[in-house]
C-alpha positions as CSV (number, residue, x, y, z in Angstrom):
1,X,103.1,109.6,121.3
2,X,103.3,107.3,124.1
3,X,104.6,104.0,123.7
4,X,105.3,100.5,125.4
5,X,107.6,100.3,128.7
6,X,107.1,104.0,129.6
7,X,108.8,105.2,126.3
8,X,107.5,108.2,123.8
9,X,107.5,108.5,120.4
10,X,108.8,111.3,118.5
11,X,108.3,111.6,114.3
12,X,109.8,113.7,112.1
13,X,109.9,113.5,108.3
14,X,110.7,115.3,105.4
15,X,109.3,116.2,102.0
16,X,110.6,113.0,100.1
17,X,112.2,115.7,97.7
18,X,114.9,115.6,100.6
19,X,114.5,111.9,101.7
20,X,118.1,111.1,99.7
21,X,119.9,113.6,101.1
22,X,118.8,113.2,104.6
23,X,119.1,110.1,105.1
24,X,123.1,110.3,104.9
25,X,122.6,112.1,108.7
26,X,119.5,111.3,110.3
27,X,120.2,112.0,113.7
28,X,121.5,115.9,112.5
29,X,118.7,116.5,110.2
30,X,116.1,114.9,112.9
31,X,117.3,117.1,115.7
32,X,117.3,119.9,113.0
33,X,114.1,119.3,112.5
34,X,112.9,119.1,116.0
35,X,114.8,122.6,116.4
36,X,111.6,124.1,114.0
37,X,109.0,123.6,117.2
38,X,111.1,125.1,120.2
39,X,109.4,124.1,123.0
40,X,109.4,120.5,121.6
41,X,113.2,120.9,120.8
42,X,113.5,122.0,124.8
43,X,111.8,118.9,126.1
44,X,113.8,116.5,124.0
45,X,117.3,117.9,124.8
46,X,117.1,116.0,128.7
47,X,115.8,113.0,126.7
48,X,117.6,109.9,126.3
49,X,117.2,108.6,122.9
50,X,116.7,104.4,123.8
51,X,116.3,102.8,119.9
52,X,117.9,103.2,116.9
53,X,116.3,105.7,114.7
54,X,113.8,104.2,112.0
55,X,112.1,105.5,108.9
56,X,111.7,105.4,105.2
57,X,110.1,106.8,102.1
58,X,106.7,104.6,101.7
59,X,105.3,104.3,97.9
60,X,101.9,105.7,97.2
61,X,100.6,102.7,95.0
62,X,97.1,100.9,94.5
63,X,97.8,96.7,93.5
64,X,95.0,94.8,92.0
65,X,94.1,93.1,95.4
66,X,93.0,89.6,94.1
67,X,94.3,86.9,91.5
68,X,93.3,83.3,91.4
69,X,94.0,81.6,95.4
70,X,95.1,84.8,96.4
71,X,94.0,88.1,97.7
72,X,95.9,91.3,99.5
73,X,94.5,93.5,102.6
74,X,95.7,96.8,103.7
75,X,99.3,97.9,102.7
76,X,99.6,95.0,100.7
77,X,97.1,96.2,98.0
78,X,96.5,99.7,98.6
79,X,99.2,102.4,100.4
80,X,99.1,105.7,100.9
81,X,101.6,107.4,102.6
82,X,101.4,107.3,107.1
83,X,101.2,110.7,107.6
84,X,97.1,110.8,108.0
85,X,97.8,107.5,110.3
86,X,94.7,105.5,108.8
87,X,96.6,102.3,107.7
88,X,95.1,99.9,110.0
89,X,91.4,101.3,109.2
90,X,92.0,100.7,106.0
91,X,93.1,97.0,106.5
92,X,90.2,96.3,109.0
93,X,88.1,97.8,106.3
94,X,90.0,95.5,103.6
95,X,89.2,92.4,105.5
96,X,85.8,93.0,106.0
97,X,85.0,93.5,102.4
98,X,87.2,90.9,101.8
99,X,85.7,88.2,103.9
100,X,82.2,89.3,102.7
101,X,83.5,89.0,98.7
102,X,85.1,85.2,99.6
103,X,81.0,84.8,101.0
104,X,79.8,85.7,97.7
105,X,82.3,83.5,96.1
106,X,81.7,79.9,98.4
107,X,78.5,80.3,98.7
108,X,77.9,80.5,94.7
109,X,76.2,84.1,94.8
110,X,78.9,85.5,92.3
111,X,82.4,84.4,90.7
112,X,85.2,84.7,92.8
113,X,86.6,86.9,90.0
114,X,83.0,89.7,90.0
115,X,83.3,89.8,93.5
116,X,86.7,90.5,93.9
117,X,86.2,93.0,91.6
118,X,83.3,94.5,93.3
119,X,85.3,94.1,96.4
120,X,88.1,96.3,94.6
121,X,86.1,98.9,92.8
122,X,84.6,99.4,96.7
123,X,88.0,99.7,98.1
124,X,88.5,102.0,95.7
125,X,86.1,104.5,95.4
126,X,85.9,104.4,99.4
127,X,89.3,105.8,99.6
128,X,90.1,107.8,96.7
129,X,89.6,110.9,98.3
130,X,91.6,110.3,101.4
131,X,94.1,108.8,99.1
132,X,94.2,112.1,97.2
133,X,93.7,114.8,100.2
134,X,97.2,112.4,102.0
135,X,99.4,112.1,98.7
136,X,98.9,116.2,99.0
137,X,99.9,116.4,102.6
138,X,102.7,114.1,102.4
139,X,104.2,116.7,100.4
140,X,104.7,118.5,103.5
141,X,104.3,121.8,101.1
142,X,102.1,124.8,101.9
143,X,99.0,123.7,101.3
144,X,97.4,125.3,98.0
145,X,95.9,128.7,98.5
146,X,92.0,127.6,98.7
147,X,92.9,125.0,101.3
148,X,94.8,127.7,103.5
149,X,91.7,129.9,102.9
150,X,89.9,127.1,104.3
151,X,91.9,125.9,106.9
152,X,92.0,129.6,108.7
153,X,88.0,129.4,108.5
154,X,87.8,126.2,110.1
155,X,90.3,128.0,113.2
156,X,88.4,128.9,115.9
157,X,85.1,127.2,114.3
158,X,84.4,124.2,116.9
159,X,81.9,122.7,114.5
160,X,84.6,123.0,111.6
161,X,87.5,121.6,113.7
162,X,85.2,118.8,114.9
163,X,84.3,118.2,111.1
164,X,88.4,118.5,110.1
165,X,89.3,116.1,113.2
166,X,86.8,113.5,111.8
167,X,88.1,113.3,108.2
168,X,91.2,113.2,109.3
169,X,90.7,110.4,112.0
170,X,88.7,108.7,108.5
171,X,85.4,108.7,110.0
172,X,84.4,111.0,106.8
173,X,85.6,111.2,104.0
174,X,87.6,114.4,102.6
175,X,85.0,114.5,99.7
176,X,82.3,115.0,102.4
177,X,84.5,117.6,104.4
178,X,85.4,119.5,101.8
179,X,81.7,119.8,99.8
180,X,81.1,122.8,98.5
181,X,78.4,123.0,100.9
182,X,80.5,122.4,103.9
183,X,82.9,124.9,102.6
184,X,80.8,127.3,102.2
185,X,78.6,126.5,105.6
186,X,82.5,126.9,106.8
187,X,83.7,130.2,105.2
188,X,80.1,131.7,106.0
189,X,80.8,130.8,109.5
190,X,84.0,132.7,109.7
C-alpha cells in the first residue's frame, strides 16, 4: 500500500502459532514469505527496503471501557486483531457512542454508570461478529469447509463479491453477509 514520501508498504505475517520462532529472523522469514506470491517476490527484489522492519502479535481482548472519571475508545477497550483493517472505524464508532453516553450522563438523562453500560453492551453486540469472523482469519488457516464452499460461490458473483467487500471494509456486518438467506441467495446463484 502506498505510503508517505513516495514509499510502499508491504505486510506479511504469520499464524501466531509461528510468531516466536519467526521473530528470531524476520528479514529471512519475511522475504520467505514474500517468495509464496511470485510475482510480488519479483517486484520486491529491485526494492530498496528504507525502515526498519516492524510488527508484533496484537491480543484479541474486550476491556470494560469505563470506570469512575475514566473511559477507553478503540484499541484501548476493544482489539481484535489488524488483519480486517477496521481499527480506526471502530474507534470513530467508540467516540461517537461515547460522547453521546457522557450526554446522557451531564445532562441528568441516566447515570454515568447505565450509560456507560449501554454504551458497552452497544459496542459490543455491534462488533461481535466481525470480532468473531477476524479472530478466525487471523489464524491464517484454511478457512473451515462451509466457508470455502462459500467463498468459491461468491467468485465470479459480482453481487456476492460486492456483498464480501462490504463486510469486510465493516460497512455490514459478517452476521448480515453470512445469513442463511444470503448464503443461500449466494450458493443458488452459483
Amino acid at each position: 500500500m502506498p505510503t508517505h514520501d513516495n514509499l510502499t508498504l508491504v505486510i506479511a505475517g504469520w499464524p501466531y502459532a509461528e510468531f516466536a520462532e519467526n521473530k528470531n529472523d524476520i528479514e529471512g522469514n519475511y522475504l520467505r514469505t514474500i517468495e509464496l506470491a511470485p510475482l510480488l517476490a519479483d517486484r520486491l527484489r529491485g526494492a530498496k527496503r528504507e525502515a526498519r522492519f516492524a510488527g508484533a502479535a496484537v491480543p484479541n481482548y474486550f476491556r470494560r471501557p469505563f470506570g469512575p472519571g475514566w473511559v477507553l475508545v478503540g484499541d484501548a477497550g476493544y482489539n481484535r486483531d489488524f488483519i480486517t483493517a477496521q481499527g480506526i472505524m471502530d474507534a470513530f464508532h467508540d467516540a461517537e457512542r461515547c460522547a453521546a453516553a457522557l450526554d446522557q450522563s451531564f445532562s441528568g438523562a441516566s447515570t454515568f454508570e447505565d450509560a456507560m453500560h449501554e454504551s458497552q453492551r452497544t459496542r459490543d453486540a455491534r462488533v461481535k461478529a466481525m470480532y468473531e469472523f477476524t479472530c478466525q482469519l487471523a489464524t491464517l488457516e484454511p478457512p473451515p469447509p462451509d466457508l470455502q464452499q462459500i467463498l468459491a460461490a461468491v467468485h465470479g458473483n459480482q453481487k456476492a463479491m460486492d456483498g464480501f467487500a462490504r463486510m469486510n471494509a465493516g460497512t455490514i456486518s459478517p452476521a448480515e453477509f453470512f445469513a442463511p438467506e444470503n448464503v443461500k441467495a449466494i450458493t443458488a446463484a452459483a
